[in-house]
N, C-alpha and C positions, 0 to 999 in steps of 0.2 A: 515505545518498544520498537526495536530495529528488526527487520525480520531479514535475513540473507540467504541468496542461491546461485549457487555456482553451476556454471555448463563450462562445457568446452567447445572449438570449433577447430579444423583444422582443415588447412588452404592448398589446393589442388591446383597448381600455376605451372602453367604451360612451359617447355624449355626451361624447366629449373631441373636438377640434379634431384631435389626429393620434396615432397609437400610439407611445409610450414605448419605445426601446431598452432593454436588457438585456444585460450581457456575466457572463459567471462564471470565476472564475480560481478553481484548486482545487491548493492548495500538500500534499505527505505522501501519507498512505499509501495501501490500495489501501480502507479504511472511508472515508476521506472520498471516494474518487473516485467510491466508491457511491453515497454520499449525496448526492454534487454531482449524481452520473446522476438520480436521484432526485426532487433539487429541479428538474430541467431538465424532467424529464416531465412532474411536477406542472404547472409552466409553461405549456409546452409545451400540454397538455391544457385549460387555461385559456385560451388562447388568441395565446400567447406565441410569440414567430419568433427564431431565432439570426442574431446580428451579430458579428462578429469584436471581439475587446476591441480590438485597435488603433483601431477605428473611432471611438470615442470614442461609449460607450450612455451614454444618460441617467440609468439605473440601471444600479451595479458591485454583483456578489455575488464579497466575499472569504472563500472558505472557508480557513481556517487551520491551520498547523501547531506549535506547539512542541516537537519534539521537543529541535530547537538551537537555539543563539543566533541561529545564520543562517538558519533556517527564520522565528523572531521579525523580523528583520531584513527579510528578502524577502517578507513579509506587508505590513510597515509600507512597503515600496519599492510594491508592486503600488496599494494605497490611493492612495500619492501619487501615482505615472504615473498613476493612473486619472482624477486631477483636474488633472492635466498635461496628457491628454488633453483632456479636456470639463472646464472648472472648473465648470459647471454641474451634473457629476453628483453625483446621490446616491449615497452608497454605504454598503453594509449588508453589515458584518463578521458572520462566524461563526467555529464549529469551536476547535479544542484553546486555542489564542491566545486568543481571546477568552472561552472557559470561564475560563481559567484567572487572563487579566490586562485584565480589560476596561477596568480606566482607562486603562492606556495605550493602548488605540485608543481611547477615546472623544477624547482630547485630538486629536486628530490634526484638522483640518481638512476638510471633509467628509463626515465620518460623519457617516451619520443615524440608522443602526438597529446596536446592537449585540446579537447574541442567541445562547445559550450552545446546548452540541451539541442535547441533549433539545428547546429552542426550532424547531429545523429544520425539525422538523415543521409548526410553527403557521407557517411564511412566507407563505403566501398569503391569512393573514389578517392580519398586522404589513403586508404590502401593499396591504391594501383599505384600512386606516385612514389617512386624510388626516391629516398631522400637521406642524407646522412643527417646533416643537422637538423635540430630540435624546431618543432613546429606548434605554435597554439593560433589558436581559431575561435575567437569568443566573439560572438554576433552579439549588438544593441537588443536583447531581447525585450526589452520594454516598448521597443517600436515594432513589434511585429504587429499584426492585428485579425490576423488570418490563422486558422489552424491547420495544419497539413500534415494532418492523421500518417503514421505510420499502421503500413498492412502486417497482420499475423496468419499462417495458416492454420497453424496448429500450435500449443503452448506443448513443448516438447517434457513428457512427464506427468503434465500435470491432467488430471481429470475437468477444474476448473479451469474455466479461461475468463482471462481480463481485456474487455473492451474498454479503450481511451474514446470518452464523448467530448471532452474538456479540458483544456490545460489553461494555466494561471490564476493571478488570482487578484482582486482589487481590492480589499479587503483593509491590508497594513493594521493586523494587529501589532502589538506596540510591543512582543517580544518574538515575531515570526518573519525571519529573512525570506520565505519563499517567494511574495513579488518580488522581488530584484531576481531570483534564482528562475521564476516561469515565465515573467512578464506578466500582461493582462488577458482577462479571461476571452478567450477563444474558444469558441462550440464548432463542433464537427457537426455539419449538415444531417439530418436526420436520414436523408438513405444511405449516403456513408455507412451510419452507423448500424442500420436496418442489413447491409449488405453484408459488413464482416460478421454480424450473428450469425446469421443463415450461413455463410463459411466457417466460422467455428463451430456449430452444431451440426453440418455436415462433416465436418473433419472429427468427430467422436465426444464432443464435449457436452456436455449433458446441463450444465450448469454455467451461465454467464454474469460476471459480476460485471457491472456498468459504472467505472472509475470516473474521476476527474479528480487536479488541484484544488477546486469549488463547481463542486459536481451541484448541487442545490440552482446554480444563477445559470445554468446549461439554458444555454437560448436566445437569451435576452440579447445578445449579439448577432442575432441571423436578420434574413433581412427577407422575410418579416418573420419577426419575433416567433419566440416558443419558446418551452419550456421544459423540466423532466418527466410532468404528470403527460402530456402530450406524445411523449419520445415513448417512453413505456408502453402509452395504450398504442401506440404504431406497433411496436416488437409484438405486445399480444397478440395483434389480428395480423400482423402480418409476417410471422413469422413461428414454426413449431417448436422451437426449444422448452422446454418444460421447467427448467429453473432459471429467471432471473435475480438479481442479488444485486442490492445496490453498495458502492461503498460509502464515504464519510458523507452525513448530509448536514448542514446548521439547524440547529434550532429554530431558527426565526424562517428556514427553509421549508418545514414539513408544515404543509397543509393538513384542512381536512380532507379536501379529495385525494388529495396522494395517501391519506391512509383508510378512505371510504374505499380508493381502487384495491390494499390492500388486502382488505377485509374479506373483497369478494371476488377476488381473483386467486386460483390455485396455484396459478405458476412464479406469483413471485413471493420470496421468500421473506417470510416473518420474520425479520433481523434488519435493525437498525442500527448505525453507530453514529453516535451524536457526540461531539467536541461539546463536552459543559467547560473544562478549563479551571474554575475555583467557584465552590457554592459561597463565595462572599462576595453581597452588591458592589462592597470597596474596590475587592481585588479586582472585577471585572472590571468596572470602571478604569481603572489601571492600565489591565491590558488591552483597551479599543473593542470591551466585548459588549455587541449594543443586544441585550438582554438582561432582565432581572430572576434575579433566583427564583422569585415564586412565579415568574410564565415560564420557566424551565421546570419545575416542580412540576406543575399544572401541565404540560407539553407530558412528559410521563405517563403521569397517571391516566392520561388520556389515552396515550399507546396502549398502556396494557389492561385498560379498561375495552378495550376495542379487540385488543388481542393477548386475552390472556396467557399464551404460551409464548409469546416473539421475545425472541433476544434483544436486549438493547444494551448495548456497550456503551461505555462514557470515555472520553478521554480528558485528563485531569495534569495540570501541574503542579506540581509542589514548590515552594520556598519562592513565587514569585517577587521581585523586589518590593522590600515595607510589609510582606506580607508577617502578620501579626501571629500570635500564639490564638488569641480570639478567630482572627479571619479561620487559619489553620482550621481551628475545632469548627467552624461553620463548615465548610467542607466535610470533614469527617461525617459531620451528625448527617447531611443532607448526604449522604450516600447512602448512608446506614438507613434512612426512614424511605430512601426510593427502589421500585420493584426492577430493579437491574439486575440482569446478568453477566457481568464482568466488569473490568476495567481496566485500561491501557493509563498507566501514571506516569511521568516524565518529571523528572527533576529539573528546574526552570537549569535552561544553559544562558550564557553571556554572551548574543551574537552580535557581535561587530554589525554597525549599519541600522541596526534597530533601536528605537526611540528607547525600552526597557534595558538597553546596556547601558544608555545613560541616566537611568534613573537615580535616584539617590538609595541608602538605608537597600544594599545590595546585602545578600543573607550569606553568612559562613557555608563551604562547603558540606563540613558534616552534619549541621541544622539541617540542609535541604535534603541529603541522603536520610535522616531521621526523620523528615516527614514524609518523603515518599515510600520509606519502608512502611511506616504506619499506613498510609493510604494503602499499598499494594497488600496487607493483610486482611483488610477490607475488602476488598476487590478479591484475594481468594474463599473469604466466606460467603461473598454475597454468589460467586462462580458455585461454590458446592452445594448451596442452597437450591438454587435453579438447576444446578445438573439434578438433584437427589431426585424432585421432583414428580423426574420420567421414568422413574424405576420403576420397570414392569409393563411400559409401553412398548407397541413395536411403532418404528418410527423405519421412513426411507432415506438409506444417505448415497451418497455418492461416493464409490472405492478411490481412494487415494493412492494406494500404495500400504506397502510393511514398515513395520516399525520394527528395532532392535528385536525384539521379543518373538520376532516371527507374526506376528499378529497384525492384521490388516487394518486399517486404520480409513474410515467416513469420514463426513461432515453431514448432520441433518439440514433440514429444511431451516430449522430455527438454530443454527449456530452451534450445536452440540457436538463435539468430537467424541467420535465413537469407536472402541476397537475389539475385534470378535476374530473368532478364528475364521481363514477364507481361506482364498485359493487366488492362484494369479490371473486367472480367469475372470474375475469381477473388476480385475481393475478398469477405472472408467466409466462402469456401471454403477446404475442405481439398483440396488436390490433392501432389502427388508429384515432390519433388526431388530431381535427384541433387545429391550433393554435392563441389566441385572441389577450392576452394583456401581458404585463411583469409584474413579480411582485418581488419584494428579494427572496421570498420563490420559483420561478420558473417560468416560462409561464403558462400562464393558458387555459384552451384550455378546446372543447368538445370534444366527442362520436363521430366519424363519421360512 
């Protein structure tokens, strides 16, 4: 699932006649949306103002995704509306996409600046350089070896905020272009990371998620060594924030101490999300995934035997190459029999560069949109199952903002979307809901 957010910035430059708009569209995961925070501050701090992308800014920042073809695709659409909007604008690609395939946005019309993840950093100096013609910038990202955290003050909007501890990834499953797209894994320094908590929790953020590309291996690269059970018990003692949150962790990642700390620590939050990928031994063999279905099954029950309430999300692919009508229904059935609450499904994409595109016995498009459809129905019943649950519970979320409806819209502790009537005044806040009925758009719940 792709998740997108648009800000704007606009550019306050000395001896010009009138300040340059800026809009940024930021396609994936929860590391670019850091980085996109990031590049806004930067901005921001420069002397830059936010405008709505529709508005049509003079300057477009598209940060990108490859994980799918359709993530490739909604990049190359963003670029074009941008110049559908303003055909006057500039616009300057980043992120995974263009690490990975910069000729094809450079061809694209419009683009001025193309420039690879590790580049992100240098943008507001690729901005001070006057330049007519077309410029790309794509660094050997696989020889870096060092991480060089980009700073956030504040996530503009948002109630949660996302710390980067990690980027890359060494891993080379057999259908995931993202090493070639981060490089290899790189840990940020544990007071690094200890330091920008303690600045997003004083800058109003009540809840901190602790990202990486292979957040689970955070450590094993410093000198000397550590890890995420380490990093965490450092945030707890030394730092007040009251909600930590991790995001994607492996399976073959989670200890029992990292879930013995979660057991009995308040502040970090009951919610896991584990990449299982296909519950068939075959198909994982396939895809370079070194675990068996039943210590994945086992891994589960263990969670929610430990914590009976925690969210635990799966992320699943469909229609992997060879994959079988048999494999298929292994999947299905081991979702069905484990205590999950949700699922993020991805229909296997064909990415150029990975071992899985050239696999053989590759699956028709509408086979693979037919078993992802089936999986994702799954994944809404096993979601209403777990939501139904809480009804009747008061639970603490965090005010995110309004939804269409007029109606304010949480996150609990355990990964529940929650929407009750409020006031603008909580956003940001944690306050206390009870909880009513279900509904697609969330729980719906009161004020307590």
């Amino acid at each position: 699932m792709t998740e997108q957010r648009q800000t704007g910035i606009s550019e306050v430059v000395p001896d010009r006649p009138a300040a340059k708009t800026v809009a940024i569209a930021t396609l994936g995961c929860k590391t670019n949306q850091f980085e996109s925070a990031a590049i806004e501050d930067q901005l921001r701090e420069a002397g830059y103002r936010v405008v709505p992308f529709e508005e049509g800014a003079d300057l477009v920042i598209v940060n990108t995704c490859t994980v799918t073809a359709a993530t490739d695709s909604q990049s190359r659409n963003l670029i074009r509306r941008a110049r559908r909007i303003n055909f006057d604008s500039r616009v300057i690609v980043t992120g995974c996409y263009a690490q990975v395939d910069a000729d094809a946005l450079r061809k694209i019309p419009g683009v001025a600046l193309v420039i690879g993840n590790e580049e992100k950093q240098d943008l507001l100096r690729y901005l001070s350089e006057e330049r007519e013609e077309q410029l790309v910038e794509i660094g050997d990202i696989r020889q870096r070896r060092q991480a060089v955290p980009l700073q956030v003050s504040s996530f503009a909007e948002r109630s949660r905020a996302f710390v980067q501890v990690q980027n890359g990834c060494d891993s080379f499953c057999s259908y995931c272009i993202i090493p070639f797209a981060r490089g290899t894994s790189r840990s940020v320094v544990p007071q690094q990371v200890v330091d920008q908590v303690k600045s997003l929790h004083a800058a109003g953020h009540p809840e901190i998620v602790l990202t990486g590309i292979h957040l689970g291996i955070y450590g094993l690269d410093l000198h000397p060594p550590t890890n995420v059970l380490e990093l965490v018990q450092r945030l707890c003692s030394e730092t007040d924030v009251p909600r930590l949150r991790f995001g994607s962790l492996e399976p073959t990642e989670i200890s029992d101490d990292l879930l013995t700390l979660m057991t009995e620590s308040d502040r970090i939050c009951p919610h896991l999300h584990i990449p299982l990928q296909s519950g068939s031994d075959t198909v994982l063999q396939r895809m370079n995934r070194h675990y068996r279905v039943a210590d994945f099954h086992a891994l589960v029950d263990r969670i929610h035997r430990l914590m009976p309430d925690a969210a635990i999300g799966l992320d699943v692919i469909a229609g992997f190459p060879g994959e079988s009508d048999a494999e298929h229904q292994q999947t299905r059935r081991l979702l069905e029999e484990l205590p999950i609450s949700h699922l993020h499904v991805f229909p296997f994409s064909r990415r150029p560069g990975t071992a899985a595109a050239a696999m053989p016995d590759q699956l028709p498009g509408d086979l693979i949109k037919q078993r992802a459809a089936e999986l994702r129905i799954t994944g809404e019943d096993k979601n209403r199952q777990f939501s139904e649950r809480f009804a009747g519970q008061v639970v603490e979320v965090v005010v995110e903002g309004a939804n269409e409806e007029g109606l304010y819209r949480g996150m609990s502790r355990n990964y529940l979307t929650v929407v009750f009537p409020g006031s603008e005044a909580l956003r940001g806040r944690r306050t206390w809901v009870r909880l009513e009925s279900w509904t697609p758009g969330g729980l719906r719940g009161t004020l307590v």
